[in-house]
C-alpha positions as a Python dict, from the first residue, in 0.01 Angstrom:
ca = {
    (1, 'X'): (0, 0, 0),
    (2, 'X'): (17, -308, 174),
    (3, 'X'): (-62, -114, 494),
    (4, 'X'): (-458, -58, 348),
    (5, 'X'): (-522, -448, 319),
    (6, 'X'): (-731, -613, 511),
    (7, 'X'): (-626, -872, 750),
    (8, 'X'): (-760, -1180, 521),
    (9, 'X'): (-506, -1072, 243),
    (10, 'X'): (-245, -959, 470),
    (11, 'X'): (-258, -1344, 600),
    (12, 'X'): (-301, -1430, 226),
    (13, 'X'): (-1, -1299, 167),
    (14, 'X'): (233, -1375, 438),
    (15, 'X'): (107, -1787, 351),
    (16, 'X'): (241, -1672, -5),
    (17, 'X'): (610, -1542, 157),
    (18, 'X'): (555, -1175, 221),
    (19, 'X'): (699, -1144, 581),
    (20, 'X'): (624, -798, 601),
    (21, 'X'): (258, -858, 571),
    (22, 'X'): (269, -1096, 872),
    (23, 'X'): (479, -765, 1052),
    (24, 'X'): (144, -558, 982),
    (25, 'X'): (-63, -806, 1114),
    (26, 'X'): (94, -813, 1385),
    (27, 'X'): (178, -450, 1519),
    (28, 'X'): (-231, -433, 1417),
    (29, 'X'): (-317, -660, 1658),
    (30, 'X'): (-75, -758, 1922),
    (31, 'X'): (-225, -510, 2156),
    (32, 'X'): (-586, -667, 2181),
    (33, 'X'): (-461, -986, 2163),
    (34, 'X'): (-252, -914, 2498),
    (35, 'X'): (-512, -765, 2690),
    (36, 'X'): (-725, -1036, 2651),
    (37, 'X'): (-488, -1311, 2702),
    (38, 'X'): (-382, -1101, 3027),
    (39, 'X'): (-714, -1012, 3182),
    (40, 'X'): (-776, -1423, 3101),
    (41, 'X'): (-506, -1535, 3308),
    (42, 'X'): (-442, -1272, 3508),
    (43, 'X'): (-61, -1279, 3476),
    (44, 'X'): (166, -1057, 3316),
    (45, 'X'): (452, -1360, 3273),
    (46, 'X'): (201, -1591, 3119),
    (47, 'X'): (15, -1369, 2941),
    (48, 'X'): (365, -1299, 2747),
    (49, 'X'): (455, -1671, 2717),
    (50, 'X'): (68, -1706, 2548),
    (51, 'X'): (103, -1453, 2326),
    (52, 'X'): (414, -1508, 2176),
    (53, 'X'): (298, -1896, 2135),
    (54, 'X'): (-47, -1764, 2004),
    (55, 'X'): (181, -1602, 1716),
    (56, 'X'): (404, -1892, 1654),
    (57, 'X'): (87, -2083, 1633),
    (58, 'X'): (-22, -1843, 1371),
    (59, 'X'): (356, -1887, 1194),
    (60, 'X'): (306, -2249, 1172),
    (61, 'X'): (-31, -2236, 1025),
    (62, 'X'): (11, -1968, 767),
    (63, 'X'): (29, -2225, 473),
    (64, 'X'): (-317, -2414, 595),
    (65, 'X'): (-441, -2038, 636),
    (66, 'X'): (-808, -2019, 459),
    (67, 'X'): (-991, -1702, 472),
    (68, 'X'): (-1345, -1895, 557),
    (69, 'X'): (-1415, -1631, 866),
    (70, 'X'): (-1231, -1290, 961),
    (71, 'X'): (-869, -1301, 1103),
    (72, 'X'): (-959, -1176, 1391),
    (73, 'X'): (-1214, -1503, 1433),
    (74, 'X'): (-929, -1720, 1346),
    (75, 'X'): (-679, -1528, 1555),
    (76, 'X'): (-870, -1534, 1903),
    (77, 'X'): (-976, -1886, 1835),
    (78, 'X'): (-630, -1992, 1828),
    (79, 'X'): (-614, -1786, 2156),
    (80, 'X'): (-914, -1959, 2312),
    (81, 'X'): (-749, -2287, 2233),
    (82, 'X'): (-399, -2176, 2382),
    (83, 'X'): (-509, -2057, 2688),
    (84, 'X'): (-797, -2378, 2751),
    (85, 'X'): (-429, -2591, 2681),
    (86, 'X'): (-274, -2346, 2930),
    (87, 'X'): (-500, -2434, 3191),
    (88, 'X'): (-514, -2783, 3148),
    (89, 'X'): (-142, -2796, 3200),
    (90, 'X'): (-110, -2555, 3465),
    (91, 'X'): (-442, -2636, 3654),
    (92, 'X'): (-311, -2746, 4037),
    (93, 'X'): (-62, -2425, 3973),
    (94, 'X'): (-294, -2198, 3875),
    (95, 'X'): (-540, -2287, 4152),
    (96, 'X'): (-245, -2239, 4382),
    (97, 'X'): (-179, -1906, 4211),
    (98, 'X'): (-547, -1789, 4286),
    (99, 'X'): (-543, -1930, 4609),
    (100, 'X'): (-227, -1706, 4681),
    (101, 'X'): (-356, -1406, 4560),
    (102, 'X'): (-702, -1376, 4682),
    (103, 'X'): (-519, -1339, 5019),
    (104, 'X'): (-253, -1073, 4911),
    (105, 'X'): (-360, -747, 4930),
    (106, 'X'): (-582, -619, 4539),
    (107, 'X'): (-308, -360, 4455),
    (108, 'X'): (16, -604, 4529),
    (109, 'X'): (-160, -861, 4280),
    (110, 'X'): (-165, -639, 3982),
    (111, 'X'): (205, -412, 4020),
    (112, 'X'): (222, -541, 3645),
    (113, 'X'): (-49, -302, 3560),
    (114, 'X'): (163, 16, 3686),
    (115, 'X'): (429, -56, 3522),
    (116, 'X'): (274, -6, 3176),
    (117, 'X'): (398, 318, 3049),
    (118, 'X'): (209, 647, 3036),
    (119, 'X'): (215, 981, 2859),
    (120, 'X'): (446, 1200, 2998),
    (121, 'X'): (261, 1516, 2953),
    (122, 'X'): (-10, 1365, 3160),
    (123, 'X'): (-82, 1506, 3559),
    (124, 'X'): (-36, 1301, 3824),
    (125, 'X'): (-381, 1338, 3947),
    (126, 'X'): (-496, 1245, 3601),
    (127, 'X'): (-238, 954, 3612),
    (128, 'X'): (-392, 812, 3946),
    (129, 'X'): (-740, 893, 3764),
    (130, 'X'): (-680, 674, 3483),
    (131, 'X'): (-506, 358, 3728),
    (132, 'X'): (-842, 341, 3990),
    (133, 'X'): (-1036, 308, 3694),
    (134, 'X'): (-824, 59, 3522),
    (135, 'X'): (-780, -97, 3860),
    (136, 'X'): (-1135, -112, 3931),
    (137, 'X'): (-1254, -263, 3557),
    (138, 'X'): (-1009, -519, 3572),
    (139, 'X'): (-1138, -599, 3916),
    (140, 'X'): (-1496, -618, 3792),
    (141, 'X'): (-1393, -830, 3483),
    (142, 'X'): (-1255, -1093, 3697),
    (143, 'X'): (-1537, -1110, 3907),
    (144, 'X'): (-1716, -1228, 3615),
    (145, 'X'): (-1776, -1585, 3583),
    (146, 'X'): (-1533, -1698, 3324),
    (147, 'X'): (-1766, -1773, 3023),
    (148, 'X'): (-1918, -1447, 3059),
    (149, 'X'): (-1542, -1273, 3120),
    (150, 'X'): (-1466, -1456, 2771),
    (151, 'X'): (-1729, -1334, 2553),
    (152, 'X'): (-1669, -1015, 2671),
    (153, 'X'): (-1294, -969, 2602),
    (154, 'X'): (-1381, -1115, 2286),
    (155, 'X'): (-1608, -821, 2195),
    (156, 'X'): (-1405, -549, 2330),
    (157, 'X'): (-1061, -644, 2268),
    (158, 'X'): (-1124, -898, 1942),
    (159, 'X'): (-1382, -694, 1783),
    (160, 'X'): (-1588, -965, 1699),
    (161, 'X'): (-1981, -996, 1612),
    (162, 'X'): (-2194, -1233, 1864),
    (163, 'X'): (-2198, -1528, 1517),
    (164, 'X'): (-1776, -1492, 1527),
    (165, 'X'): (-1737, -1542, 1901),
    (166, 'X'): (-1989, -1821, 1859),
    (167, 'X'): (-1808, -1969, 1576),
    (168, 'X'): (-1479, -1915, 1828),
    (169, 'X'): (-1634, -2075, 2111),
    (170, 'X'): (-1799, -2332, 1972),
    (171, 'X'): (-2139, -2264, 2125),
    (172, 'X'): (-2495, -2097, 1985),
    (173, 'X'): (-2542, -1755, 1920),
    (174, 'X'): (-2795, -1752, 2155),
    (175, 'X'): (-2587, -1867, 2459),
    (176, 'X'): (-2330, -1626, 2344),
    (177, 'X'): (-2607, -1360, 2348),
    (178, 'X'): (-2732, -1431, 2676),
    (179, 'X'): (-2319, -1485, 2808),
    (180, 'X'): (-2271, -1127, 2666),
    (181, 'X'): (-2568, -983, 2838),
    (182, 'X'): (-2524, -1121, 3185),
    (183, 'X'): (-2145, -1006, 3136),
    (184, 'X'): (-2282, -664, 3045),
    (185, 'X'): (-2562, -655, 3311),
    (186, 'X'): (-2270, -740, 3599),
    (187, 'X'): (-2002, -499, 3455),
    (188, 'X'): (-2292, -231, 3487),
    (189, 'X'): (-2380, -282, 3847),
    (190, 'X'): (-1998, -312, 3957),
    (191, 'X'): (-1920, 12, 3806),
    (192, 'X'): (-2266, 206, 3773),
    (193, 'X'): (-2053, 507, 3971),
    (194, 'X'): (-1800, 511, 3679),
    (195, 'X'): (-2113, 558, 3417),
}
């Protein structure tokens, strides 16, 4: 059952004309993708526009597709590439953008965060719970210096070892080592109540 392959012959076999392969790979992985391409740019709006080019990007290269590192390596690096293109395009917007919302008020800048839908056997108190703490470790992440914020996500929502972010980033496993540890060191003191 195609459902039991991994993502290396999944992508094997979509480059060989098995659509529904490419469908796997994608309800496997759309989620992490998102969240990191949203807690990158902050934006619901572009987050979508990134992530839907991140698969076309993905479309377009199935028949160059080599299995030389995971999917998932291949997959955020295509990511990483889309959103450092993003920013060079949008960079006098986006500074606007961040300009605008470190003066609107933390809760009015992320409304696209409570509109993601919930259980509905959950309790309100339970509900509000959940959003503070959501609220509160997307606030730390983007307090993080963006390097650091990068390797994280990467981790966390890519699932990838400290060599495949450094393959994705282009840098040393060392820096990516110490970028992961600073991240981790920060994250811990901004939400050492939470712990």
């Amino acid at each position: 059952m195609q459902t039991d392959w991994s993502d290396e012959r999944l992508m094997l076999a979509y480059r060989a004309g098995d659509a529904n392969a490419f469908t796997i790979l994608y309800r496997r992985h759309r989620g992490p993708l998102y969240r990191y391409l949203a807690r990158q740019c902050g934006s619901a709006a572009e987050a979508d526009e990134l992530h839907q080019d991140v698969w076309l990007k993905v479309v377009h290269a199935r028949r160059q597709y080599e299995p030389l590192a995971r999917f998932l390596t291949w997959l955020f690096r295509i990511a990483r590439h889309r959103l450092i293109d993003h920013y060079r395009q949008h960079a006098r917007h986006l500074l606007a953008h961040y300009e605008a919302a470190a003066d609107e008020d933390a809760e009015g800048s992320e409304d696209w965060i409570e509109r993601l839908p919930a259980a509905s056997e959950e309790m309100p108190h339970v509900l509000h719970e959940r959003h503070d703490t959501a609220r509160r470790i997307s606030l730390a992440l983007a307090e993080l210096p963006p390097l650091q914020r990068e390797v994280f996500l990467l981790a966390e929502e890519g699932q990838l070892t400290l060599e495949e972010i450094a393959a994705a980033t282009g840098c040393g496993r060392e820096t990516t080592k110490s970028r992961m540890r600073y991240a981790l060191v920060r994250l811990r003191k901004s939400l050492q109540d939470l712990l």
